[in-house]
C-alpha positions as MATLAB code, in Angstrom:
seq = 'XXXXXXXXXXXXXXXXXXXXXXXXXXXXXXXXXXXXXXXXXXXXXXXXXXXXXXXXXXXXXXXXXXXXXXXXXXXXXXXXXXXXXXXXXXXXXXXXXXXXXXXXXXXXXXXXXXXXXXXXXXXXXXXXXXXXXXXXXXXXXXXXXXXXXXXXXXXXXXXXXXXXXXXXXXXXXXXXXXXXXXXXXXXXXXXXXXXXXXXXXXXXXXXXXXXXXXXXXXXXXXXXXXXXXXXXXXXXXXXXXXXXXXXXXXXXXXXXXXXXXXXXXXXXXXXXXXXXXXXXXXXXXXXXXXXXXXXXXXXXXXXXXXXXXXXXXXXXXXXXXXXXXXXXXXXXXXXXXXXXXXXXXXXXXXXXXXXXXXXXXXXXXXXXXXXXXXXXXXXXXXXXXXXXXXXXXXXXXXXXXXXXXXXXXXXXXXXXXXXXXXXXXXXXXXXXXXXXXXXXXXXXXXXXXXXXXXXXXXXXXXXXXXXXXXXXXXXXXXXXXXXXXXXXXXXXXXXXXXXXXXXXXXXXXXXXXXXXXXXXXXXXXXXXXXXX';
ca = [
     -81.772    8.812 -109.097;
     -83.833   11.524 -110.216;
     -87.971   10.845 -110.015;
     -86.954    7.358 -107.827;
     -89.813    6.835 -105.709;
     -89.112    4.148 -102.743;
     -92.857    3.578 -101.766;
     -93.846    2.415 -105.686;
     -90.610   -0.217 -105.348;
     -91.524   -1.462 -101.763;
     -95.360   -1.753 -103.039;
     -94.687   -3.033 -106.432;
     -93.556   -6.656 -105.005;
     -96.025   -7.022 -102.230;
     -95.022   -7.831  -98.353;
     -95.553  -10.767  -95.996;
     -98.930  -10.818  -94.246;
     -97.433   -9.268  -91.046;
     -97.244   -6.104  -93.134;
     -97.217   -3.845  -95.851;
     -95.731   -0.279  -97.102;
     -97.079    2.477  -95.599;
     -96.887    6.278  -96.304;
     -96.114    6.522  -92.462;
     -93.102    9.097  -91.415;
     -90.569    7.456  -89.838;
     -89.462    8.334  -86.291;
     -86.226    7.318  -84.464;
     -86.874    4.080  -82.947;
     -86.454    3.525  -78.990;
     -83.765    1.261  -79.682;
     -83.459   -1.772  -77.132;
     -84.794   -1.775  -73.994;
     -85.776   -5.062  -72.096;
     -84.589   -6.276  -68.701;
     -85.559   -9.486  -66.928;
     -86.286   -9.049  -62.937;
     -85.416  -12.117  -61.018;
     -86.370  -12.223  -57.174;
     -83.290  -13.733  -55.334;
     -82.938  -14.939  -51.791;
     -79.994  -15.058  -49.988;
     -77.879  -13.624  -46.313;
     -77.790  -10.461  -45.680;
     -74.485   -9.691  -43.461;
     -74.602   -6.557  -41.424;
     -70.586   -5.096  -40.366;
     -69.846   -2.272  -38.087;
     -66.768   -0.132  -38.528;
     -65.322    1.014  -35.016;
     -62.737    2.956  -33.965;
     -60.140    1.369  -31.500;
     -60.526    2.392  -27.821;
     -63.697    3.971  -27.824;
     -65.862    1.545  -30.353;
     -67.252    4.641  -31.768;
     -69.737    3.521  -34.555;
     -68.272    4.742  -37.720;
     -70.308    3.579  -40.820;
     -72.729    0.112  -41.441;
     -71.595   -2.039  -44.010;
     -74.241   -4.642  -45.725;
     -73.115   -7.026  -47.781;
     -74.113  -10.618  -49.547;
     -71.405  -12.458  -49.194;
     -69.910  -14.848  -46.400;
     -66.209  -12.864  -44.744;
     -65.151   -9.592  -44.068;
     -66.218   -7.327  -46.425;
     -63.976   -6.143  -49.411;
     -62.627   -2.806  -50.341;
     -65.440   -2.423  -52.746;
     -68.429   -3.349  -49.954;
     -66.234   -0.415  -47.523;
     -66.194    2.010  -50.055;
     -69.774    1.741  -51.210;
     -70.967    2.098  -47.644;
     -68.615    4.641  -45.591;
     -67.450    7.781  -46.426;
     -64.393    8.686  -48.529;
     -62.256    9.640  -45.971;
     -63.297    6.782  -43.234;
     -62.333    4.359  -46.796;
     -59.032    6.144  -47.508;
     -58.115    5.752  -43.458;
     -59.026    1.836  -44.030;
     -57.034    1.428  -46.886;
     -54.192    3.230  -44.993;
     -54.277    1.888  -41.358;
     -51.693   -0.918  -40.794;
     -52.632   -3.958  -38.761;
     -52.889   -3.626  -35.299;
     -50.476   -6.118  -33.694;
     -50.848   -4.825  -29.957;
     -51.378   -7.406  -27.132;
     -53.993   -4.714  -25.454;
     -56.273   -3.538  -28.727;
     -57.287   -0.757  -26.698;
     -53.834    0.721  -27.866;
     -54.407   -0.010  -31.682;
     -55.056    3.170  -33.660;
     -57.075    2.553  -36.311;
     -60.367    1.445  -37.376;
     -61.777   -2.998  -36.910;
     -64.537   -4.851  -38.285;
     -66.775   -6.555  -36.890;
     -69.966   -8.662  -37.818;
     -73.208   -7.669  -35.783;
     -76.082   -8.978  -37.702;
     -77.017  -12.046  -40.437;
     -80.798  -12.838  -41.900;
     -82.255  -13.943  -44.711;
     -83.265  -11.209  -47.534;
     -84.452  -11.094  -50.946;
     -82.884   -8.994  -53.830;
     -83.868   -8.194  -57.289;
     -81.689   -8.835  -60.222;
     -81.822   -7.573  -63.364;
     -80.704   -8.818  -66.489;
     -80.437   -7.781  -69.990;
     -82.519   -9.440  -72.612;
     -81.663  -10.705  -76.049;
     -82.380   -7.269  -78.325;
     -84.634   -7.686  -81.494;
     -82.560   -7.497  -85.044;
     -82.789   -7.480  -89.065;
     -81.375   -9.511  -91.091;
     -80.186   -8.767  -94.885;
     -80.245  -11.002  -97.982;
     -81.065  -11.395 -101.737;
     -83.190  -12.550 -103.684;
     -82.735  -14.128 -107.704;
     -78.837  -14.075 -106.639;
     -76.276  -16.073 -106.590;
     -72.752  -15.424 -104.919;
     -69.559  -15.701 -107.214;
     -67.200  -14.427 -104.680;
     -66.594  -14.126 -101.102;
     -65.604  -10.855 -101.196;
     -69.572  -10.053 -100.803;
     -70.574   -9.987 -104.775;
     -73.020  -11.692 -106.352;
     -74.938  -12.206 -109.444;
     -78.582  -12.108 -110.153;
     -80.398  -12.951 -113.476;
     -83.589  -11.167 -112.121;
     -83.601   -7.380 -110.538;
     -82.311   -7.925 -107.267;
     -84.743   -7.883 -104.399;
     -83.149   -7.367 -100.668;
     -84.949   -8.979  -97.863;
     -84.758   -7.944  -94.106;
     -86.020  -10.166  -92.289;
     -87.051   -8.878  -88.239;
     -85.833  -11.607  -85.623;
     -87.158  -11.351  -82.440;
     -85.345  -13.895  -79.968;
     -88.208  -13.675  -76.986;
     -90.874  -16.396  -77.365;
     -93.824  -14.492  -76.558;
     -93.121  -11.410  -78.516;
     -92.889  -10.769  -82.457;
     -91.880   -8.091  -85.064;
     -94.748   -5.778  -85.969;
     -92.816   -3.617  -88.543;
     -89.470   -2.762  -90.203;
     -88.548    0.668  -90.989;
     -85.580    2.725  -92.556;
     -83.885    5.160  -94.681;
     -82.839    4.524  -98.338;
     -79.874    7.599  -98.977;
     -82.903   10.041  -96.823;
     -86.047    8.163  -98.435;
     -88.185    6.808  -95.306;
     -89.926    3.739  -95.768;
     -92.145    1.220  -94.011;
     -93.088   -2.633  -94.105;
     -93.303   -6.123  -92.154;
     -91.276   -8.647  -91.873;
     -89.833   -9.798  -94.016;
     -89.708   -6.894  -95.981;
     -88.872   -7.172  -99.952;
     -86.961   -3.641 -101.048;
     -86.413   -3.549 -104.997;
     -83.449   -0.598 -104.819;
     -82.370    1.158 -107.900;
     -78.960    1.131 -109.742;
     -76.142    2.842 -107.707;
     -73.071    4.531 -108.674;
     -69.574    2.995 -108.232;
     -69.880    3.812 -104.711;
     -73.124    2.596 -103.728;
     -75.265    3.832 -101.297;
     -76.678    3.791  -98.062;
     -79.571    1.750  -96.786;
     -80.631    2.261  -92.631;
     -82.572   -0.178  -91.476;
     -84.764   -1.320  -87.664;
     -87.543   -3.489  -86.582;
     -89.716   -2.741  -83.776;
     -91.269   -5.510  -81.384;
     -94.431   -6.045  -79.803;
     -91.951   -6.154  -76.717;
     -92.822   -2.095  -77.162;
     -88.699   -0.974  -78.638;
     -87.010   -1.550  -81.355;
     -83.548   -3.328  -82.821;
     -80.810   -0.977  -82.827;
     -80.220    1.326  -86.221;
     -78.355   -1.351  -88.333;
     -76.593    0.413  -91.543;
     -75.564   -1.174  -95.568;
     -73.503    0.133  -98.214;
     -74.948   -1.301 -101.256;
     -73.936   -0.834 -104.651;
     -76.261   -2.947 -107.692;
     -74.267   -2.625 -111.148;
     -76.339   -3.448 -114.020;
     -74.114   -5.494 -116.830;
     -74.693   -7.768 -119.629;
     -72.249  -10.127 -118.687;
     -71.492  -10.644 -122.058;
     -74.711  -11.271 -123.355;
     -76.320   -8.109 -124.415;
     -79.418  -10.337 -125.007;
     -79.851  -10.618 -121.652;
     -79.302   -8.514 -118.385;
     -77.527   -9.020 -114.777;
     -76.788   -7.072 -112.046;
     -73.921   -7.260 -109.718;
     -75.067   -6.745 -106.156;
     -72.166   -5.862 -103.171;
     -73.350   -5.827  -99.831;
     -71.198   -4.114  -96.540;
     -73.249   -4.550  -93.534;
     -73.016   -6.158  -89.964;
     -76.361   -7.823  -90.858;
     -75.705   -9.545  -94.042;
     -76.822  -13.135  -94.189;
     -75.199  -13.646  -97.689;
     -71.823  -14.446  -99.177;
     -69.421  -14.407  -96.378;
     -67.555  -11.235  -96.170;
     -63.613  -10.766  -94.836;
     -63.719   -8.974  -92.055;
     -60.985   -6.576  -93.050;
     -63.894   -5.312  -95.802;
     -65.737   -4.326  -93.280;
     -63.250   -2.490  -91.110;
     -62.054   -0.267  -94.238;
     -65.349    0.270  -95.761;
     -64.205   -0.450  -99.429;
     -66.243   -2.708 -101.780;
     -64.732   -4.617 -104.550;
     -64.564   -3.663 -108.201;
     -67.625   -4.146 -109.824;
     -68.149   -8.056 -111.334;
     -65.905   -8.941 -108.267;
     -62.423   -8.357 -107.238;
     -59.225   -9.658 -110.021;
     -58.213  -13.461 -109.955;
     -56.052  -12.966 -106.964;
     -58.259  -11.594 -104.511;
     -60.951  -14.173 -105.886;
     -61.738  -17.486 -104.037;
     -63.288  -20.043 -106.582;
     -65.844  -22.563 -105.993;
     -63.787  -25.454 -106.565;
     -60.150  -26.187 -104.952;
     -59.415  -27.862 -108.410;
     -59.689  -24.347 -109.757;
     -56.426  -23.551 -107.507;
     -54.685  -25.821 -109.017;
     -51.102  -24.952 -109.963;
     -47.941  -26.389 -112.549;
     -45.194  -23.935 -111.266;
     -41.750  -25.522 -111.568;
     -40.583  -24.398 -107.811;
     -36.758  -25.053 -107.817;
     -36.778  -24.953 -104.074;
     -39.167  -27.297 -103.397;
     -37.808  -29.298 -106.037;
     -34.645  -29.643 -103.831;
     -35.993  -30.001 -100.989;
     -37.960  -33.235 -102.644;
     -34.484  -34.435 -104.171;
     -32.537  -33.777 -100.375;
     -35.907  -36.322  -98.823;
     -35.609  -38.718 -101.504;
     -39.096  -38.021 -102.722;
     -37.813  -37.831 -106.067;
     -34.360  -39.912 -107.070;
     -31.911  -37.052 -109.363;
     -29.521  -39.859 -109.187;
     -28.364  -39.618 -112.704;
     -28.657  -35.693 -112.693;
     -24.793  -34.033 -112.305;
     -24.378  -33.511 -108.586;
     -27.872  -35.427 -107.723;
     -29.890  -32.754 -109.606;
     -28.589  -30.126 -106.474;
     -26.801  -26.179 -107.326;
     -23.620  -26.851 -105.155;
     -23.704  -23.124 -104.566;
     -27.746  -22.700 -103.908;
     -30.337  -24.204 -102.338;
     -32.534  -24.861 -105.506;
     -32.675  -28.147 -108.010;
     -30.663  -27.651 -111.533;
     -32.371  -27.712 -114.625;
     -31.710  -31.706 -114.646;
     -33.016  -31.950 -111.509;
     -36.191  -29.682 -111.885;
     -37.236  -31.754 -114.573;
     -36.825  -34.846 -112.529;
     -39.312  -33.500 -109.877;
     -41.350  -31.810 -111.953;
     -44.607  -34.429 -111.454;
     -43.748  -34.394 -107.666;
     -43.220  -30.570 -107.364;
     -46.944  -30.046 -109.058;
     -48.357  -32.684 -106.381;
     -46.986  -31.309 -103.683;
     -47.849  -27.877 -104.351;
     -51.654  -28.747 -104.892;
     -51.941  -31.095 -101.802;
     -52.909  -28.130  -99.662;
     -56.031  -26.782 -101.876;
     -59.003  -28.120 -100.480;
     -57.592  -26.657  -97.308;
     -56.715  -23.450  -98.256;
     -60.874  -23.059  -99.808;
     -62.095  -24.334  -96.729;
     -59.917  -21.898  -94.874;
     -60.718  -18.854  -97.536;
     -65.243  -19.952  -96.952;
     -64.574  -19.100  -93.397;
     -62.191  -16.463  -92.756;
     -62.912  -14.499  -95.923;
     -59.260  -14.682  -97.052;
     -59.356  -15.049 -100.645;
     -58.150  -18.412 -101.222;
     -56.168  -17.323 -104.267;
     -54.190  -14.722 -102.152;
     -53.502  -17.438  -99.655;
     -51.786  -19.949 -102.309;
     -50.171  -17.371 -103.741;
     -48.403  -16.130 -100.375;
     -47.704  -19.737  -99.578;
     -46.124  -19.605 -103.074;
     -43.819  -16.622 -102.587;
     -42.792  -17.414  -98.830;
     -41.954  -20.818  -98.625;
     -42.693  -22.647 -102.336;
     -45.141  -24.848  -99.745;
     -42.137  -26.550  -98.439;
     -42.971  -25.885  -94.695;
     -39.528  -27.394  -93.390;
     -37.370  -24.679  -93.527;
     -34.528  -24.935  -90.680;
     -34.791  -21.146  -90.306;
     -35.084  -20.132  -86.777;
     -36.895  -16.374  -87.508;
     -39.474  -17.694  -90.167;
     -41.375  -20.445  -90.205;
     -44.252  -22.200  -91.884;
     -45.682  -22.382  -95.348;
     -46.287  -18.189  -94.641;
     -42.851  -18.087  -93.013;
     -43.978  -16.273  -89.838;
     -41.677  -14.306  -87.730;
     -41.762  -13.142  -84.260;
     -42.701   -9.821  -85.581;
     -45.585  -11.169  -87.329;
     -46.680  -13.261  -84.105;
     -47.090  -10.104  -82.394;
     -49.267   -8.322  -85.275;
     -51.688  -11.445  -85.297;
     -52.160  -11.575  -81.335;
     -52.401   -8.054  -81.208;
     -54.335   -7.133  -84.130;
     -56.947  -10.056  -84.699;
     -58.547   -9.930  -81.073;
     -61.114  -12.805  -81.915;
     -57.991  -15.380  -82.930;
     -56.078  -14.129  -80.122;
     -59.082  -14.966  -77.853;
     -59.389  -18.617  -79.017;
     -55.610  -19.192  -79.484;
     -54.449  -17.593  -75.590;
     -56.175  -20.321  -73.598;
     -55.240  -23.250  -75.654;
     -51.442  -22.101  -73.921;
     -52.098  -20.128  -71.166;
     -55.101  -19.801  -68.394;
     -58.001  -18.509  -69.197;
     -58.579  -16.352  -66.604;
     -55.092  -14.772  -67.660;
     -56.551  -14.334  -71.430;
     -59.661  -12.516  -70.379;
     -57.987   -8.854  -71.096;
     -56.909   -9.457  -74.597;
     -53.223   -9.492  -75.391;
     -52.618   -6.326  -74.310;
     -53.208   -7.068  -70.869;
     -50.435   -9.416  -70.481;
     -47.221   -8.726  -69.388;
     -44.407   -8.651  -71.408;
     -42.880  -11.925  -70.446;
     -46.341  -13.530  -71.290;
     -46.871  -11.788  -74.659;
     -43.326  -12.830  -75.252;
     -44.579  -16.683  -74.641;
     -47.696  -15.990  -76.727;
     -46.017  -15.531  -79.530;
     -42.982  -18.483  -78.916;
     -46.439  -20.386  -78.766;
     -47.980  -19.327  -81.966;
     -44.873  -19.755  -83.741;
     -44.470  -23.324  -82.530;
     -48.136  -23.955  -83.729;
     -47.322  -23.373  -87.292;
     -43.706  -24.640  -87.426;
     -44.020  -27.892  -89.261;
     -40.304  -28.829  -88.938;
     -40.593  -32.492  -87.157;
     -36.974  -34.672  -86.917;
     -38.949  -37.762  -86.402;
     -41.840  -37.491  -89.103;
     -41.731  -38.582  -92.944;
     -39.545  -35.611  -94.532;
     -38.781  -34.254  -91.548;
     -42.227  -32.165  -91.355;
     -45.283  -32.644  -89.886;
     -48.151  -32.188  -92.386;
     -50.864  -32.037  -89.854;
     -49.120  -29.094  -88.370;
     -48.789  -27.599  -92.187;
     -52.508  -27.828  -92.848;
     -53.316  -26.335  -88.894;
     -51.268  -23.172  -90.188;
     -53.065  -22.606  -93.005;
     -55.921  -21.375  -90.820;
     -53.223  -19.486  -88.539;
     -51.889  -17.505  -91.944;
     -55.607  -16.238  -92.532;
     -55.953  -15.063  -89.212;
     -52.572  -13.397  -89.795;
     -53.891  -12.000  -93.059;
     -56.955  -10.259  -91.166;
     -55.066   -8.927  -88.573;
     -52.608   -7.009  -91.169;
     -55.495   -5.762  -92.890;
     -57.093   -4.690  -90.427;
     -53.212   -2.500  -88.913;
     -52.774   -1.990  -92.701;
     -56.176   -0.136  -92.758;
     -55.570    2.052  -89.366;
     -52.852    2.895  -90.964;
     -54.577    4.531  -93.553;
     -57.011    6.419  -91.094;
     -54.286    8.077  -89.208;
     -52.783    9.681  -91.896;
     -55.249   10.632  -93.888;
     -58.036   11.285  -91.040;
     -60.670    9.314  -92.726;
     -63.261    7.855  -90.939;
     -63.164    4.837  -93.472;
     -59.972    3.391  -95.309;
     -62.028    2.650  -97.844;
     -62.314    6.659  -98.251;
     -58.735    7.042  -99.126;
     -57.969    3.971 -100.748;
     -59.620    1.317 -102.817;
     -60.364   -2.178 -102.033;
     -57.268   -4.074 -104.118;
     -55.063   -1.182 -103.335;
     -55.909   -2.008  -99.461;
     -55.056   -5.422  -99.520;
     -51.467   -4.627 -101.131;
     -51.080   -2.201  -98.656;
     -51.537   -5.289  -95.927;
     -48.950   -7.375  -98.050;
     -46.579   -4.525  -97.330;
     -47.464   -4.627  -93.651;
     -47.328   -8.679  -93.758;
     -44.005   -8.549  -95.260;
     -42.272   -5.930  -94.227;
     -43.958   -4.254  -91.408;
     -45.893   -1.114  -90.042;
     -43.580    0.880  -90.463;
     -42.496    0.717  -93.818;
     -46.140    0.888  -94.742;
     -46.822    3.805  -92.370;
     -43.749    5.981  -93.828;
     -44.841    5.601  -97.431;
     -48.254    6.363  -96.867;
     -47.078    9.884  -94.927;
     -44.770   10.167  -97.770;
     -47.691   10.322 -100.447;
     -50.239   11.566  -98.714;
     -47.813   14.519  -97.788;
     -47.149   15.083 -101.124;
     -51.016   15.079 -101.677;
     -51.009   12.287 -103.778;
     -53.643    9.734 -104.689;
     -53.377    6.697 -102.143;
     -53.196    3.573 -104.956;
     -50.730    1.318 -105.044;
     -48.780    3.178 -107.760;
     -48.022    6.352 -105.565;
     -47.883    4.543 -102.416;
     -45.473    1.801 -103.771;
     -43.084    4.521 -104.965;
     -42.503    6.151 -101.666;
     -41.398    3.096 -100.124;
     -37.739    3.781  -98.664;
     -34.395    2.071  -99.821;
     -34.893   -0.446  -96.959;
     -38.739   -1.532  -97.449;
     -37.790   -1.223 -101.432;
     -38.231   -4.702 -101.625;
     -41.780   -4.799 -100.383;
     -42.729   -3.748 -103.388;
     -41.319   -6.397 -105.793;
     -43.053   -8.493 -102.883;
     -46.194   -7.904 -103.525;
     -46.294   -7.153 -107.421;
     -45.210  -11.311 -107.138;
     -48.167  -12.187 -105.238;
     -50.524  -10.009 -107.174;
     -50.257  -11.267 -110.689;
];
């Protein structure tokens, strides 16, 4: 980036009225700083602690509240060891209270008062964008015809106050502007590069220091008559193509032009559209009398399996093919807002279950085929899921601490509840399954997706020490890595990533795959399945 000038970009496409570039250094900002103070009337209650006997005064207590005042109100009020005699003193049950030992209550005063409360205001912030772009992927890239311009755009949330400027470092290169300011960045390695950005208000502080990783890729796309650019974005504040959330977390963009077919999501659920003669589901149609095998030797059925015979696969075949594309436009609308790449999603379904979601097995269940084990991942892992799934079975107030916070018996009915959710085995419905249920779990599987990539990438950290996951590992070889977890757990994952990175070998999916044990051996046939 030799001779790269910032300033001559920001002032070669011109800025909003509010502002321009300015040669200005740029200082750390303030960072947010408002509070509302709200005059508030209410009682004042005035308590005396006495000692038993001789009603010897020994601390006031003032609170705001109506009844005896609570361990807190004693312990903000009296001294430590007048609080740790309260807390210890037993009730007096005497007839004759002069013989209590001990310490009482008692209420001496009430009036009216005012107080002042404070509360936090809404904080300015930035948002990030592009402009002559257009997304092809959800995993953040896009494609623009024109040299890619990035907006921020300063948001201030307080109706009598605006942004008066943005300001930033490009990889150590200050700049200045208004809102919305128009940044024309330079090519970037594979890696990308690092853009810090603020806005300050007329409030008198600032947003908080937001941060981007961007990479732009210059490329002819095939045309050498006429040039792109693919444009990546990581950052809290981008406004673009949706962006898993498991990207974020491990810090690791795609390959450049986007990620391979089956991490992609494409704009169409025709485009998922599969003709994969599933023998399983084929059976499955034949045993529900979806499709008559009548004339097929042993009604189109293995004796000894539980798939269809050739004669019976070919009987099924138009059914099979419907059945497994029914679920498409779900599984996009799904992959738009989770993230997920739709085509990883179909091709888990797929491998788990052939998207027959009636299987009578107890441990797995569901088109993903989700386990207890798995339940437990999701709740625990994917905090945001777990926080709109808990109260929909248990009481809110008993959901506030996360998953963790419940006790053992609860977490066990947490995840009896989630399993139920996605278990589409129904006696009394068409087929015996309930296809409602199906298409709910489609969501549930994404949310169990995240929450392995997310363990998946922790993983990574601890054993390498990485601040990112993306540092040690790249961005496909990160989401086999949460197959491996999906599939066959933590700690098969965990051991063959201490295994490699022991041996100081390169974390990719090669090494890693290799130094899976005899017992997780099979997670690797797994996800080379799903993968293709």
């Amino acid at each position: 980036m030799g001779g790269f000038s910032l300033l001559a970009f920001l002032a070669s496409v011109g800025f909003a009225s509010s502002g321009r570039a300015t040669a200005a250094p740029v200082s750390d900002p303030p960072g947010p700083d408002r509070f509302s103070v709200t005059i508030v009337e209410y009682t004042k209650y005035t308590w005396w602690m006495a000692r038993w006997g001789t009603n010897k005064l020994i601390c006031k207590i003032e609170v705001d509240h109506e009844g005896l005042p609570n361990l807190n109100d004693i312990y903000s009020d009296c001294a430590k060891d007048d609080f740790d005699d309260w807390v210890k003193q037993k009730p007096c049950r005497e007839y004759d209270v002069n013989l209590c030992i001990g310490n009482y209550l008692v209420l001496v005063d009430s009036q009216p008062a005012q107080k002042e409360i404070s509360t936090k205001l809404p904080p300015p912030i930035v948002q990030m964008a592009l402009e002559n772009c257009n997304p092809v992927y959800t995993s953040s890239t896009s494609i623009c015809e024109l040299e890619p311009i990035f907006i921020l755009t300063g948001i201030e949330p307080l109706p009598d106050h605006e942004i008066t400027q943005i300001a930033g470092l490009y990889e150590e290169q200050e700049f200045t502007c208004g809102s919305p300011c128009r940044l024309r960045l330079p090519t970037t390695g594979a890696d990308g590069a690092t853009l810090q950005f603020w806005a300050y208000s007329s409030y008198g502080d600032s947003s908080q220091i937001f941060s981007a990783r961007v990479r732009v890729a210059p490329t002819d796309a095939g045309n050498p008559d006429q040039a792109f650019w693919y444009v990546d974005v990581l950052s809290s504040q981008w406004a673009g193509v949706p962006v898993a959330s498991c990207v974020q977390t491990w810090g690791a963009l795609p390959p450049i032009g986007g990620p391979p077919e089956w991490l992609s999501t494409p704009t169409q659920s025709e485009s998922l559209g599969t003709d994969v003669p599933y023998t399983y589901l084929a059976a499955n149609l034949i045993r529900n009398g979806v499709v008559d095998a009548g004339s097929c030797p042993d009604s189109g059925l293995n004796p000894e399996t539980e798939t269809a015979s050739t004669c019976g696969m070919e009987a099924a075949r138009e059914a099979v093919t419907q059945w497994q594309n029914q679920f498409d436009t779900i599984i996009l609308n799904v992959a738009q807002d989770t993230g997920v790449p739709a085509n990883l999603l179909k091709n888990l379904f797929a491998k788990e279950s052939q998207f027959w979601p009636g299987s009578s097995a107890k441990s797995d269940v569901g088109l993903g085929q989700l386990t207890e084990h798995g339940a437990d991942t999701t709740l625990l892992w994917n905090p945001p899921f777990f926080n709109q799934f808990c109260p929909l079975v248990m009481d809110a107030e008993t959901c506030a601490g996360g998953y963790v916070s419940l006790d053992k018996e609860q977490q066990a009915y947490a995840r009896v509840s989630l399993i139920r959710a996605v278990n589409a085995v129904c006696e009394d419905c068409p087929l015996g399954i309930d296809l409602d249920r199906a298409n709910f779990s489609i969501g549930v599987f994404a949310h169990t997706l995240l929450a392995n990539c997310e363990q998946a990438g922790q993983l990574v950290k601890n054993v390498t020490s990485k601040p990112m996951a993306g540092n040690a590992a790249s961005y496909e070889d990160l989401w086999k890595f949460s197959l491996v977890n999906y599939h066959a757990g933590p700690g098969c994952l965990g051991d063959a990533l201490e295994v490699a990175n022991a041996e100081q070998l390169e974390l990719n999916w090669e090494n890693v795959s290799s130094k899976l044990s005899k017992g997780c051996a099979g997670a690797g046939d797994y996800v080379n399945t799903i993968s293709k």
